[in-house]
mmCIF file of the N, C-alpha and C atoms, coordinates in Angstrom:
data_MODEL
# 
_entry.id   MODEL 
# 
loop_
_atom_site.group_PDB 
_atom_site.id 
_atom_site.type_symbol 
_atom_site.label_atom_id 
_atom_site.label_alt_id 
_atom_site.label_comp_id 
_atom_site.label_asym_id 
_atom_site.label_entity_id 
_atom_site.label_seq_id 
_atom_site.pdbx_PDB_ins_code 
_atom_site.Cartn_x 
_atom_site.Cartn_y 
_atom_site.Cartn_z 
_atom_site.occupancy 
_atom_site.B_iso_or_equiv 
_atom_site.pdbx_formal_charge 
_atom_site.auth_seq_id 
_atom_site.auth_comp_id 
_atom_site.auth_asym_id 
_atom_site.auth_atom_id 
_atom_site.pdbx_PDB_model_num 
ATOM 1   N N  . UNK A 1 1  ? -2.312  -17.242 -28.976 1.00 0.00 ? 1  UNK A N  1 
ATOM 2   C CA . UNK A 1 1  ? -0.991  -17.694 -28.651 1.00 0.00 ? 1  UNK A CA 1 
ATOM 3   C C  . UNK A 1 1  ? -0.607  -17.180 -27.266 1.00 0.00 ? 1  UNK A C  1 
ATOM 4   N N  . UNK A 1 2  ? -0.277  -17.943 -26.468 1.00 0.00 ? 2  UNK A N  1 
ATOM 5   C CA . UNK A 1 2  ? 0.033   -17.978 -25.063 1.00 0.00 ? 2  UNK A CA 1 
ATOM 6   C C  . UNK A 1 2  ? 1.731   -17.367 -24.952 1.00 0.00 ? 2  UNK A C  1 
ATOM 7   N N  . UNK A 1 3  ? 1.944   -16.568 -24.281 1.00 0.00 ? 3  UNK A N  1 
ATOM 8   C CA . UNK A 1 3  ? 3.997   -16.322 -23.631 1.00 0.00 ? 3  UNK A CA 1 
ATOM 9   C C  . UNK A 1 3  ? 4.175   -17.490 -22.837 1.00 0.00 ? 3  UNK A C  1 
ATOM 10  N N  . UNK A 1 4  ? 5.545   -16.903 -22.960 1.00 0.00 ? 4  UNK A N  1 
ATOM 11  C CA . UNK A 1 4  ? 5.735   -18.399 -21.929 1.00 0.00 ? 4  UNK A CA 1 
ATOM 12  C C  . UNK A 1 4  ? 6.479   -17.583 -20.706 1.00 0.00 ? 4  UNK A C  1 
ATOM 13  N N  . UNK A 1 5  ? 6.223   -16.207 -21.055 1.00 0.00 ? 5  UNK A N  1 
ATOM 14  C CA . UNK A 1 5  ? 6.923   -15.435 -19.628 1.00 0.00 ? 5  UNK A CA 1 
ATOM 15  C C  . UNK A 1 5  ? 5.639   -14.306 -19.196 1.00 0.00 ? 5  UNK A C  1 
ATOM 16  N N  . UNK A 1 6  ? 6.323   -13.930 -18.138 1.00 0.00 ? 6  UNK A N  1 
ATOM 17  C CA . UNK A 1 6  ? 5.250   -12.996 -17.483 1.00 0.00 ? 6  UNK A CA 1 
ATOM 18  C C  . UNK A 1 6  ? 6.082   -11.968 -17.010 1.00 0.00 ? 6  UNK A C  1 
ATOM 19  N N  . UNK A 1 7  ? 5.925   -10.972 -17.293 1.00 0.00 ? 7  UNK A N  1 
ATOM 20  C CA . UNK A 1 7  ? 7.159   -9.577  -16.877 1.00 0.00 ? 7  UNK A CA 1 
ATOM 21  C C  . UNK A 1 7  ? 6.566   -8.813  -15.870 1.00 0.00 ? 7  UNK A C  1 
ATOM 22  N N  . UNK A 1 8  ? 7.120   -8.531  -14.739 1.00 0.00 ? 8  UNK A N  1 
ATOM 23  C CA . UNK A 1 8  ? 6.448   -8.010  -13.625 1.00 0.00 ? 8  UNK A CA 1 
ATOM 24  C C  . UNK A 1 8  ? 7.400   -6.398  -13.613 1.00 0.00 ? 8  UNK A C  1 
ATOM 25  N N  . UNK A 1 9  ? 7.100   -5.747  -13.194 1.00 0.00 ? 9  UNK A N  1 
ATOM 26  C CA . UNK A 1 9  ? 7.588   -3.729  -13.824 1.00 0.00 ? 9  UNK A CA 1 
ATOM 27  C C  . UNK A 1 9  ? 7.352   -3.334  -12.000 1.00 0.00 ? 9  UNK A C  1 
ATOM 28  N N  . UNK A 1 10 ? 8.476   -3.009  -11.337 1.00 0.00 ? 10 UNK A N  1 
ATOM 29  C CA . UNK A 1 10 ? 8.241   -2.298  -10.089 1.00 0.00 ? 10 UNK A CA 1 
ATOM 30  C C  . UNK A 1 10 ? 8.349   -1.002  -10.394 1.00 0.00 ? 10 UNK A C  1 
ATOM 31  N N  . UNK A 1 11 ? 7.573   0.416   -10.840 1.00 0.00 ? 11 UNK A N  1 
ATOM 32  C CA . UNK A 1 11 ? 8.163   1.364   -11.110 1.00 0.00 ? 11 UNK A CA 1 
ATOM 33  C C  . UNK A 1 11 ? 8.056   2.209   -9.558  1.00 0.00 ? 11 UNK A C  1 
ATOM 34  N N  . UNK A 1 12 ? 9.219   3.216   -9.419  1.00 0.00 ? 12 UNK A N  1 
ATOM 35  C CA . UNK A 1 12 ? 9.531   3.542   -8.023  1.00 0.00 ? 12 UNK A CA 1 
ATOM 36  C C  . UNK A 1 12 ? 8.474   5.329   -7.396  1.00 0.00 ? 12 UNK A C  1 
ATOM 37  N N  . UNK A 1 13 ? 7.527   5.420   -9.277  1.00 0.00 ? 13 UNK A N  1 
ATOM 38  C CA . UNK A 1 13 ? 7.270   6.929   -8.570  1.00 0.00 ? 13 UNK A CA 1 
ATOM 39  C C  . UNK A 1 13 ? 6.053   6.321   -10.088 1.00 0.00 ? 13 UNK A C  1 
ATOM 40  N N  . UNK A 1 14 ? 5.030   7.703   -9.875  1.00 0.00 ? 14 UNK A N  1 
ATOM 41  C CA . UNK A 1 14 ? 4.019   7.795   -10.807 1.00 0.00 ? 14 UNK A CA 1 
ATOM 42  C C  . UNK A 1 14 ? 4.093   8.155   -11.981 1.00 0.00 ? 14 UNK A C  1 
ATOM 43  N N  . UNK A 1 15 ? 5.423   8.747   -11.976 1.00 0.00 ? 15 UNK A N  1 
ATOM 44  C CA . UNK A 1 15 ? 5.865   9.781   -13.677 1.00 0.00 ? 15 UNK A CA 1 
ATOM 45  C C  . UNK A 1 15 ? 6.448   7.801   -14.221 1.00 0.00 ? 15 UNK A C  1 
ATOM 46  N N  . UNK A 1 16 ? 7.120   6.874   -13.602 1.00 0.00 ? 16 UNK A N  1 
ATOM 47  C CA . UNK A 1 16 ? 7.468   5.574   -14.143 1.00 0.00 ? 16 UNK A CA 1 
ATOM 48  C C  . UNK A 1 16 ? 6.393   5.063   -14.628 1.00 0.00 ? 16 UNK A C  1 
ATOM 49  N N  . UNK A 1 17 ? 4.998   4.774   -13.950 1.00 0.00 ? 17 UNK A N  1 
ATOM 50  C CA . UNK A 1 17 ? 3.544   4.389   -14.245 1.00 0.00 ? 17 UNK A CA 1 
ATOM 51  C C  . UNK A 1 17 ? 3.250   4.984   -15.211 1.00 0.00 ? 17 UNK A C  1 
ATOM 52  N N  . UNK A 1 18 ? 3.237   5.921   -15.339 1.00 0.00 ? 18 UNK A N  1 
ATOM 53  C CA . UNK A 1 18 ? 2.986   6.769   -16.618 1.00 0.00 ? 18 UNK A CA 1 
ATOM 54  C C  . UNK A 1 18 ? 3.439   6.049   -17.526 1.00 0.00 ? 18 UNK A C  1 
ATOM 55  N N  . UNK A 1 19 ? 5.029   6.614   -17.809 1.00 0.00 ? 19 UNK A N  1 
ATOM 56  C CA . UNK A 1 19 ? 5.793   6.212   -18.764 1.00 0.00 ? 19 UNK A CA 1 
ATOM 57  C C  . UNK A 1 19 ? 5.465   4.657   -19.510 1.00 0.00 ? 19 UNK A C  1 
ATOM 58  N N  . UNK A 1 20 ? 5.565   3.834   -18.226 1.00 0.00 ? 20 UNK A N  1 
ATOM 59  C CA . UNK A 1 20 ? 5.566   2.087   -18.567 1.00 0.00 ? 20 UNK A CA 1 
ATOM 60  C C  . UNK A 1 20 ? 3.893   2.417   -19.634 1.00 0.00 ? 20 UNK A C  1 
ATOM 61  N N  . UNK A 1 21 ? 3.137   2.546   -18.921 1.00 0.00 ? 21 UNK A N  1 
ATOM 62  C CA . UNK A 1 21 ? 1.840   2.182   -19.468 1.00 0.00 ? 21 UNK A CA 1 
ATOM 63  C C  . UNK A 1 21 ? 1.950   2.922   -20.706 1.00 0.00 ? 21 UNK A C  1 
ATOM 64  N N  . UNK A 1 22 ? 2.228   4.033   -21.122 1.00 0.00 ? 22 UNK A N  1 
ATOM 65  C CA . UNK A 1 22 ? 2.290   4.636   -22.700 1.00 0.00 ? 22 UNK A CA 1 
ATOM 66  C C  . UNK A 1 22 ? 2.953   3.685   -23.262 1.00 0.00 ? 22 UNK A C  1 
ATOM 67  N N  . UNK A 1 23 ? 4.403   3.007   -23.326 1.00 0.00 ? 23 UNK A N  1 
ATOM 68  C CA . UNK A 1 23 ? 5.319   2.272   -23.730 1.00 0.00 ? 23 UNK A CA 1 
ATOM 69  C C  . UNK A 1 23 ? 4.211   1.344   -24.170 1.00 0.00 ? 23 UNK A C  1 
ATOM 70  N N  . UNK A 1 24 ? 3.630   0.458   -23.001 1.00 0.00 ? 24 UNK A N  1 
ATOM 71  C CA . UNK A 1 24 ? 3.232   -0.589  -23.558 1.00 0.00 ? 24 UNK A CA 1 
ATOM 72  C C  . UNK A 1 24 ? 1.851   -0.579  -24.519 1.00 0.00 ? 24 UNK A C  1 
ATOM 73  N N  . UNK A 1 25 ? 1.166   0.886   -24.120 1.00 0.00 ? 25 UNK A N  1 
ATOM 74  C CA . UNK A 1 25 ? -0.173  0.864   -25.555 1.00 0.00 ? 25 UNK A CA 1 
ATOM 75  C C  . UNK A 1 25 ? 0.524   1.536   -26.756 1.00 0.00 ? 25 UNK A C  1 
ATOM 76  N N  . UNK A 1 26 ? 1.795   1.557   -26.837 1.00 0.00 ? 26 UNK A N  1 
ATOM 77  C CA . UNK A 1 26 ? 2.201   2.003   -28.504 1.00 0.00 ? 26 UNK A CA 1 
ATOM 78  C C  . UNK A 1 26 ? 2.793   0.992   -28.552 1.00 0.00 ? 26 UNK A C  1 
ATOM 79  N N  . UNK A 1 27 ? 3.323   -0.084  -27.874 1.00 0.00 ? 27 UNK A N  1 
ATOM 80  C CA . UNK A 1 27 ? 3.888   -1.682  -28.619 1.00 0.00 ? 27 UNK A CA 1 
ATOM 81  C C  . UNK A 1 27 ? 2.732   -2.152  -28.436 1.00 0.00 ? 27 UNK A C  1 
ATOM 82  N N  . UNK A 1 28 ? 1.424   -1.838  -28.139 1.00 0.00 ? 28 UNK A N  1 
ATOM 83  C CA . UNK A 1 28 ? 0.266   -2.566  -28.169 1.00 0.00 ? 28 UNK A CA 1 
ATOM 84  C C  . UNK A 1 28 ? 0.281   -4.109  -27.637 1.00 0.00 ? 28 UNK A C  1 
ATOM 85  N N  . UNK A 1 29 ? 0.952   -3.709  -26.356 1.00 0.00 ? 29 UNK A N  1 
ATOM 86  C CA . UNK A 1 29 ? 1.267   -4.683  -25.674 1.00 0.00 ? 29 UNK A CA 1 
ATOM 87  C C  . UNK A 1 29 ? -0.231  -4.876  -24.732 1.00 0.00 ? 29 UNK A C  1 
ATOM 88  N N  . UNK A 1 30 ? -0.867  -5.895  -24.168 1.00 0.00 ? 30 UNK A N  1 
ATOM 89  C CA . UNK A 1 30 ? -1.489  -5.913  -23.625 1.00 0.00 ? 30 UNK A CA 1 
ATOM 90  C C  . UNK A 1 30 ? -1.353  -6.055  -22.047 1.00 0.00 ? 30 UNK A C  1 
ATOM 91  N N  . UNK A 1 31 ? -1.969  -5.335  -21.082 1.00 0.00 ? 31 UNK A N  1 
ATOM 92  C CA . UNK A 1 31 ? -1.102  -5.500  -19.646 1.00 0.00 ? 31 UNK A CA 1 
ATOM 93  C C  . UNK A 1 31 ? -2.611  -5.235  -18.766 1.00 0.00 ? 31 UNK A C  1 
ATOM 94  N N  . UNK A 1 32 ? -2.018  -5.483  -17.337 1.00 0.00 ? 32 UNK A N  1 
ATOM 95  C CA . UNK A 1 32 ? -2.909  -5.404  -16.602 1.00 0.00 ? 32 UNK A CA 1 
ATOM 96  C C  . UNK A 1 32 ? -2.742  -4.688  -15.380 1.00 0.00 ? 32 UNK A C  1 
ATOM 97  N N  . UNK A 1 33 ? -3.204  -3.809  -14.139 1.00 0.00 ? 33 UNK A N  1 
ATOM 98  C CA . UNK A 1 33 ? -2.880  -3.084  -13.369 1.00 0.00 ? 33 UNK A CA 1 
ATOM 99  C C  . UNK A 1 33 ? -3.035  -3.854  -12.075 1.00 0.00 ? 33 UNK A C  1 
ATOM 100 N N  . UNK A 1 34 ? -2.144  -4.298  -11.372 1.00 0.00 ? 34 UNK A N  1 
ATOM 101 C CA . UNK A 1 34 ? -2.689  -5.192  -10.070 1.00 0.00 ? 34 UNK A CA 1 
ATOM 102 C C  . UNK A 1 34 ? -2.578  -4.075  -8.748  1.00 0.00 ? 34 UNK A C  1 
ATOM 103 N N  . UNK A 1 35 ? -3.599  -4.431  -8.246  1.00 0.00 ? 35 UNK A N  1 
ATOM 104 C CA . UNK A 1 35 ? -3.689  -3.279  -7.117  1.00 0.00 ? 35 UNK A CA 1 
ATOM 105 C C  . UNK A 1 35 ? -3.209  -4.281  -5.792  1.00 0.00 ? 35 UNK A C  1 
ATOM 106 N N  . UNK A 1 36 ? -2.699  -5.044  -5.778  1.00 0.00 ? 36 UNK A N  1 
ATOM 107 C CA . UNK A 1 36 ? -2.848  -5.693  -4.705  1.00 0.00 ? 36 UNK A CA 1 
ATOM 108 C C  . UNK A 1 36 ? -1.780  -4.959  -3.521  1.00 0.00 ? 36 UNK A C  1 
ATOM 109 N N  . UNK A 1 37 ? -2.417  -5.208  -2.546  1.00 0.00 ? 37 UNK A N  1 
ATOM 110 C CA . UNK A 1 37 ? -1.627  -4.730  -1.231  1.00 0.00 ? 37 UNK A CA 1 
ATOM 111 C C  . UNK A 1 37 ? -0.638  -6.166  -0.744  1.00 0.00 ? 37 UNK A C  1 
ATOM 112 N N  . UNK A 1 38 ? 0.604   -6.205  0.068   1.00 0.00 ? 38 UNK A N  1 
ATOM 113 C CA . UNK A 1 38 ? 1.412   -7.090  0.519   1.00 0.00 ? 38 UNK A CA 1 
ATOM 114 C C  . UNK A 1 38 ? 0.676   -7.172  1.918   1.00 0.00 ? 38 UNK A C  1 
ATOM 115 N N  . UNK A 1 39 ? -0.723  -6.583  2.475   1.00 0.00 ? 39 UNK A N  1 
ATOM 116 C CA . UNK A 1 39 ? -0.935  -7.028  3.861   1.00 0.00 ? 39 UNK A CA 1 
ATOM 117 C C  . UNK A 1 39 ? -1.499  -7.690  4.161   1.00 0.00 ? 39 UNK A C  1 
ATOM 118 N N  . UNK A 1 40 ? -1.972  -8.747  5.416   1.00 0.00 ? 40 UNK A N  1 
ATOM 119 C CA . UNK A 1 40 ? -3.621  -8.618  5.451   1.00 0.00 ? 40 UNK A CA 1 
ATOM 120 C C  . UNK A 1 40 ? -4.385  -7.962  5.325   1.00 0.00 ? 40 UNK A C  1 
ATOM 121 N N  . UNK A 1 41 ? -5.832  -7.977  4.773   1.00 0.00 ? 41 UNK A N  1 
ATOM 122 C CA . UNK A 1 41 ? -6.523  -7.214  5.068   1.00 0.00 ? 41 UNK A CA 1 
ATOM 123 C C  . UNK A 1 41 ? -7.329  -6.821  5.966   1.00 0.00 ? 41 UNK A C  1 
ATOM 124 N N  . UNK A 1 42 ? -7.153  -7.943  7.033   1.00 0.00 ? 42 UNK A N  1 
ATOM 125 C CA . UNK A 1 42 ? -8.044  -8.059  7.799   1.00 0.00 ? 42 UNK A CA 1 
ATOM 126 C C  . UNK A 1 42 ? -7.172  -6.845  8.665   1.00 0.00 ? 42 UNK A C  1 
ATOM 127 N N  . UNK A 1 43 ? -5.792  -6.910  8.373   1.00 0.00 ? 43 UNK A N  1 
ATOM 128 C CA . UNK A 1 43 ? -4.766  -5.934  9.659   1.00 0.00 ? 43 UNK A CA 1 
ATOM 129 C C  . UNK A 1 43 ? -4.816  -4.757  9.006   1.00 0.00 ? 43 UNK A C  1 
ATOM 130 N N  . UNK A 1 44 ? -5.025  -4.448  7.776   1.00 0.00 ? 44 UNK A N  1 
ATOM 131 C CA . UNK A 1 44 ? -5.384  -2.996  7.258   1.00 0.00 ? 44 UNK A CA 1 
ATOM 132 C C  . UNK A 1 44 ? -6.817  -2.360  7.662   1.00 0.00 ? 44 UNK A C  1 
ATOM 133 N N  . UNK A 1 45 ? -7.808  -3.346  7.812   1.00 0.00 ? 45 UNK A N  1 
ATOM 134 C CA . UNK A 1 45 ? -8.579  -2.805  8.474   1.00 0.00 ? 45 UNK A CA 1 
ATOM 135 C C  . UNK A 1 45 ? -9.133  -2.318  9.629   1.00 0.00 ? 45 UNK A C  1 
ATOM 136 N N  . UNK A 1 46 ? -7.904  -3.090  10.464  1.00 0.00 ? 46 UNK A N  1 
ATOM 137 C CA . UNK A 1 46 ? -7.938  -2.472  11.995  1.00 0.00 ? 46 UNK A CA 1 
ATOM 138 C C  . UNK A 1 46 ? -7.334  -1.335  12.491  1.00 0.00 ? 46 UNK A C  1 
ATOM 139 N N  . UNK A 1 47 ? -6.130  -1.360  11.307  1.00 0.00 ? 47 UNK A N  1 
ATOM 140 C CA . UNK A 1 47 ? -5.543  -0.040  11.322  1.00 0.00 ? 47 UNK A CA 1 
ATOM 141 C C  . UNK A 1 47 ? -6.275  1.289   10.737  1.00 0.00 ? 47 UNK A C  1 
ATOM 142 N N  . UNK A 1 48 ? -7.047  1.182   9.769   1.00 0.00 ? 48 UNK A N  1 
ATOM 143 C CA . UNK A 1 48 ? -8.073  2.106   9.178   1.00 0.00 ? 48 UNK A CA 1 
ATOM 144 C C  . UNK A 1 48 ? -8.814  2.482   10.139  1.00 0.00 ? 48 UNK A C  1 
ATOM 145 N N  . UNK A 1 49 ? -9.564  1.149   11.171  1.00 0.00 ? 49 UNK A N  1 
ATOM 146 C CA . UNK A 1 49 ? -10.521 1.607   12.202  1.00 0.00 ? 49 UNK A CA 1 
ATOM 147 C C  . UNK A 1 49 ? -9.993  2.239   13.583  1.00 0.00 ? 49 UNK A C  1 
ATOM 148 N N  . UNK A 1 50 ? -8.405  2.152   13.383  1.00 0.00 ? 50 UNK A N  1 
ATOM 149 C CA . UNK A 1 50 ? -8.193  2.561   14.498  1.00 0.00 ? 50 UNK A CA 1 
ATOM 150 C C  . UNK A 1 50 ? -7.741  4.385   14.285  1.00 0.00 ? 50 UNK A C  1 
ATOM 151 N N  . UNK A 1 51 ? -7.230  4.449   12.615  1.00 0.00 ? 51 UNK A N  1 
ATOM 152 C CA . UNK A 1 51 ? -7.266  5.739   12.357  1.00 0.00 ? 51 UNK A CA 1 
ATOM 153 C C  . UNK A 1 51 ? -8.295  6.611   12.539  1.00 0.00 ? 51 UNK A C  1 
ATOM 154 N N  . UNK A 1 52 ? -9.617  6.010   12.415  1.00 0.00 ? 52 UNK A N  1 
ATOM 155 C CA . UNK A 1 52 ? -10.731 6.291   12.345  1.00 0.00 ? 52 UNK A CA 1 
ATOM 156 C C  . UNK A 1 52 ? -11.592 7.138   13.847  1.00 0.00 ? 52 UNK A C  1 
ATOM 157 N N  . UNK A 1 53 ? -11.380 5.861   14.761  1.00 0.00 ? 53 UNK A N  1 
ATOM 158 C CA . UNK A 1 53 ? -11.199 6.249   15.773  1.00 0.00 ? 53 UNK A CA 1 
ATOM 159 C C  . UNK A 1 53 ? -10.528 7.506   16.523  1.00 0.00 ? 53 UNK A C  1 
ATOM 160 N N  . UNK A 1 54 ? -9.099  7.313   16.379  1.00 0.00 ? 54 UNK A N  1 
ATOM 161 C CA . UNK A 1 54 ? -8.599  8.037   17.250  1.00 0.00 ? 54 UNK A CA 1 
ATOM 162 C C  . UNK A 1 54 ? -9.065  9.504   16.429  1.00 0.00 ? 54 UNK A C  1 
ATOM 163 N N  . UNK A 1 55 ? -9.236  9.703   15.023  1.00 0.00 ? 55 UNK A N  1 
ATOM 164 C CA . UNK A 1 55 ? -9.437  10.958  14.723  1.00 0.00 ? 55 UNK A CA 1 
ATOM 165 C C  . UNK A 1 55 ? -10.888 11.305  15.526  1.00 0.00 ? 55 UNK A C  1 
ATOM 166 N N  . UNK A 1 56 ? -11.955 10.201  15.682  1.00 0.00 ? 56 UNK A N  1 
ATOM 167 C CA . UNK A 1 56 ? -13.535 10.758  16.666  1.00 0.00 ? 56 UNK A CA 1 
ATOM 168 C C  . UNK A 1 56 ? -13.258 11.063  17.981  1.00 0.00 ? 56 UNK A C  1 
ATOM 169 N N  . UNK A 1 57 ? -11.763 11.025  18.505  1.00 0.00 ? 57 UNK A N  1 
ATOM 170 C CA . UNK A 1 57 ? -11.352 11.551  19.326  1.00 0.00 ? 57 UNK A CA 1 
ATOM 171 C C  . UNK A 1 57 ? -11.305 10.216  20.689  1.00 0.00 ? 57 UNK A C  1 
ATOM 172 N N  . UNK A 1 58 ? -11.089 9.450   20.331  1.00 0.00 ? 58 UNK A N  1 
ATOM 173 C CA . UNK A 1 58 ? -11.615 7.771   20.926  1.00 0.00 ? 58 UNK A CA 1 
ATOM 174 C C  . UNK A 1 58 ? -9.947  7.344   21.356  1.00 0.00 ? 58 UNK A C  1 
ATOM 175 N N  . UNK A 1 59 ? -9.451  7.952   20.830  1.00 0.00 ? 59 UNK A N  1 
ATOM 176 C CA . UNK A 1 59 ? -7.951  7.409   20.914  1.00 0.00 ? 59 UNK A CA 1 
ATOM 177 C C  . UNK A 1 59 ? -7.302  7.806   22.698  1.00 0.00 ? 59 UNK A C  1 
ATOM 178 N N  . UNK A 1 60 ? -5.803  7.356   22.426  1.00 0.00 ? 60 UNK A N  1 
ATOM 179 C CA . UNK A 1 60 ? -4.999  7.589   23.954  1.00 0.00 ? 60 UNK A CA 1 
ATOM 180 C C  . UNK A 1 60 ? -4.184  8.242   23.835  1.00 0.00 ? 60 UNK A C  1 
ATOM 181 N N  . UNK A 1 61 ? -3.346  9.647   24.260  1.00 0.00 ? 61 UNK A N  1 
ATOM 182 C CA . UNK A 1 61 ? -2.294  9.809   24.010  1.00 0.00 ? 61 UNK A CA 1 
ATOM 183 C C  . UNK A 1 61 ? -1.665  9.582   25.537  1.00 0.00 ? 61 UNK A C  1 
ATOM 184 N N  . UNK A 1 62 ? -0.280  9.264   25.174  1.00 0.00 ? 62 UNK A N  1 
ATOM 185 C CA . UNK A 1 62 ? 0.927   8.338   26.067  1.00 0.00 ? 62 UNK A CA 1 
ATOM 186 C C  . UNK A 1 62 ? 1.726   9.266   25.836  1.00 0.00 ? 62 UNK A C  1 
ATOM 187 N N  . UNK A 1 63 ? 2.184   9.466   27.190  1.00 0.00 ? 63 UNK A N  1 
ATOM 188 C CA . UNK A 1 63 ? 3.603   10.407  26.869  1.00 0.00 ? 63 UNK A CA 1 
ATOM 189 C C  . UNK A 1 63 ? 5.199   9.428   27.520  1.00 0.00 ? 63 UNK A C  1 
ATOM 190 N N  . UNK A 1 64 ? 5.798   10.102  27.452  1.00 0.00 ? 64 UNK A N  1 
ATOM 191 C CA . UNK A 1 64 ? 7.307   9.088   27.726  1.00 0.00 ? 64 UNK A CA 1 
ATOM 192 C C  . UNK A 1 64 ? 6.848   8.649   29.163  1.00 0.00 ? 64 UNK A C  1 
ATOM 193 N N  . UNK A 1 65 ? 6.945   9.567   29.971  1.00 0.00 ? 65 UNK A N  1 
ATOM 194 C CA . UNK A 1 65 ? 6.794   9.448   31.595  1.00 0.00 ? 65 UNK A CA 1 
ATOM 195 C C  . UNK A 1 65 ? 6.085   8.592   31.625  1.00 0.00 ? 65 UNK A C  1 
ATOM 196 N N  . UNK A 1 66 ? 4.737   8.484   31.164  1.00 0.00 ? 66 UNK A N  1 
ATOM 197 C CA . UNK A 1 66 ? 3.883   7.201   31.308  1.00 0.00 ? 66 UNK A CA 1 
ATOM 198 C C  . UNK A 1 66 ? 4.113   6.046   30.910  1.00 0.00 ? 66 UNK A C  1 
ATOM 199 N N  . UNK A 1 67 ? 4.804   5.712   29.689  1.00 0.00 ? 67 UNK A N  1 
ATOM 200 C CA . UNK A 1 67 ? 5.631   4.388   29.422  1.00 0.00 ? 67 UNK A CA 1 
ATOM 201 C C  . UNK A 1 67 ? 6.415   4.019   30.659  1.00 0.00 ? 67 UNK A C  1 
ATOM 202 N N  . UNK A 1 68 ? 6.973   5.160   31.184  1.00 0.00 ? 68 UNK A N  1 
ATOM 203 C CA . UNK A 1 68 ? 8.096   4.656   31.739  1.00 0.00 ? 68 UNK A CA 1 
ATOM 204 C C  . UNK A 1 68 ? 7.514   4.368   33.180  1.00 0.00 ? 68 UNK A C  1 
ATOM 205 N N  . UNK A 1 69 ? 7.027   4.443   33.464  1.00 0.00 ? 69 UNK A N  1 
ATOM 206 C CA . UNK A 1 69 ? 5.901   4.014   34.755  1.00 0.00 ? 69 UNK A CA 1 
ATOM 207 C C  . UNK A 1 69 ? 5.632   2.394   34.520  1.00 0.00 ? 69 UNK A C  1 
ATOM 208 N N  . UNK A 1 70 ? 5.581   2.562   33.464  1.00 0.00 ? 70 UNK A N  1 
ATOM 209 C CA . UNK A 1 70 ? 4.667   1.056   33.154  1.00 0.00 ? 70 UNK A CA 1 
ATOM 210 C C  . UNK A 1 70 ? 5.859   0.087   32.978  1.00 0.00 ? 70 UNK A C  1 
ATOM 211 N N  . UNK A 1 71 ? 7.367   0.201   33.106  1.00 0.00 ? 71 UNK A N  1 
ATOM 212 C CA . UNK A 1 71 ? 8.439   -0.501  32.957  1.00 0.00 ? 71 UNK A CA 1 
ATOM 213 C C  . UNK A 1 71 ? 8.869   -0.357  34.277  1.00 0.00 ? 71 UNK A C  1 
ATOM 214 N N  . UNK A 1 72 ? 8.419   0.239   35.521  1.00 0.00 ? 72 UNK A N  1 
ATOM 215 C CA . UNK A 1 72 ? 8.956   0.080   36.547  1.00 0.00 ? 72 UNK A CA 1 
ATOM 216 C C  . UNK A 1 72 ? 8.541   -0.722  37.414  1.00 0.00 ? 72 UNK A C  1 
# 
Protein backbone atom coordinates (compact mmCIF):
# COMPACT_ATOMS: atom_id res chain seq x y z
CA UNK A 1 0.00 0.00 0.00
CA UNK A 2 1.36 3.23 -1.32
CA UNK A 3 0.84 7.09 0.98
CA UNK A 4 -0.34 9.50 -0.77
CA UNK A 5 2.00 11.99 1.18
CA UNK A 6 5.61 12.31 1.67
CA UNK A 7 6.79 14.15 4.97
CA UNK A 8 10.00 15.92 4.65
CA UNK A 9 11.63 16.65 8.71
CA UNK A 10 14.26 19.74 8.60
CA UNK A 11 15.77 19.02 12.01
CA UNK A 12 18.02 22.18 13.06
CA UNK A 13 20.92 20.21 15.22
CA UNK A 14 21.97 16.33 15.61
CA UNK A 15 20.33 15.69 19.14
CA UNK A 16 16.76 16.47 16.48
CA UNK A 17 18.31 13.56 14.03
CA UNK A 18 18.57 11.54 16.76
CA UNK A 19 15.37 12.06 18.27
CA UNK A 20 13.29 11.98 14.69
CA UNK A 21 14.97 8.67 13.71
CA UNK A 22 14.19 6.78 17.24
CA UNK A 23 10.50 8.21 16.88
CA UNK A 24 10.20 6.80 13.65
CA UNK A 25 11.81 2.98 14.36
CA UNK A 26 9.34 2.65 17.43
CA UNK A 27 6.22 3.74 15.08
CA UNK A 28 8.09 1.43 12.78
CA UNK A 29 7.78 3.86 10.38
CA UNK A 30 9.89 3.29 7.46
CA UNK A 31 12.24 6.34 6.31
CA UNK A 32 15.13 7.15 4.44
CA UNK A 33 18.33 9.45 5.03
CA UNK A 34 18.97 11.86 2.00
CA UNK A 35 22.37 13.21 1.98
CA UNK A 36 21.94 15.46 -0.69
CA UNK A 37 23.82 18.77 -0.86
CA UNK A 38 21.76 22.14 -2.36
CA UNK A 39 25.12 22.78 -4.59
CA UNK A 40 26.71 21.93 -7.59
CA UNK A 41 28.96 19.60 -7.39
CA UNK A 42 30.97 20.39 -9.80
CA UNK A 43 31.37 24.07 -7.55
CA UNK A 44 31.97 21.99 -4.37
CA UNK A 45 34.64 20.54 -5.95
CA UNK A 46 36.53 23.45 -6.88
CA UNK A 47 36.12 24.74 -3.67
CA UNK A 48 37.53 21.46 -1.99
CA UNK A 49 40.45 21.80 -4.59
CA UNK A 50 40.99 25.08 -3.85
CA UNK A 51 40.99 24.30 0.01
CA UNK A 52 43.30 21.80 -0.86
CA UNK A 53 45.56 23.85 -2.49
CA UNK A 54 45.93 26.77 -0.63
CA UNK A 55 46.58 24.45 2.51
CA UNK A 56 49.98 22.85 -0.03
CA UNK A 57 50.73 26.28 0.36
CA UNK A 58 49.70 27.15 -3.52
CA UNK A 59 47.36 29.77 -2.41
CA UNK A 60 47.54 34.01 -2.38
CA UNK A 61 47.26 36.02 0.47
CA UNK A 62 45.78 39.75 -0.35
CA UNK A 63 45.86 42.26 2.05
CA UNK A 64 43.48 45.50 2.03
CA UNK A 65 46.26 47.82 0.53
CA UNK A 66 46.51 45.50 -2.32
CA UNK A 67 42.80 45.41 -3.19
CA UNK A 68 42.89 48.80 -2.98
CA UNK A 69 45.57 49.31 -5.60
CA UNK A 70 43.67 47.27 -7.86
CA UNK A 71 40.50 49.82 -7.61
CA UNK A 72 42.64 52.70 -8.41
Amino acid sequence: MKTPEILIARPSNANEVTTLKALLKVLKIKFEVANESPYNPAFVAKIEKSRKDFKLGKGKTVTIGDLQKLWK
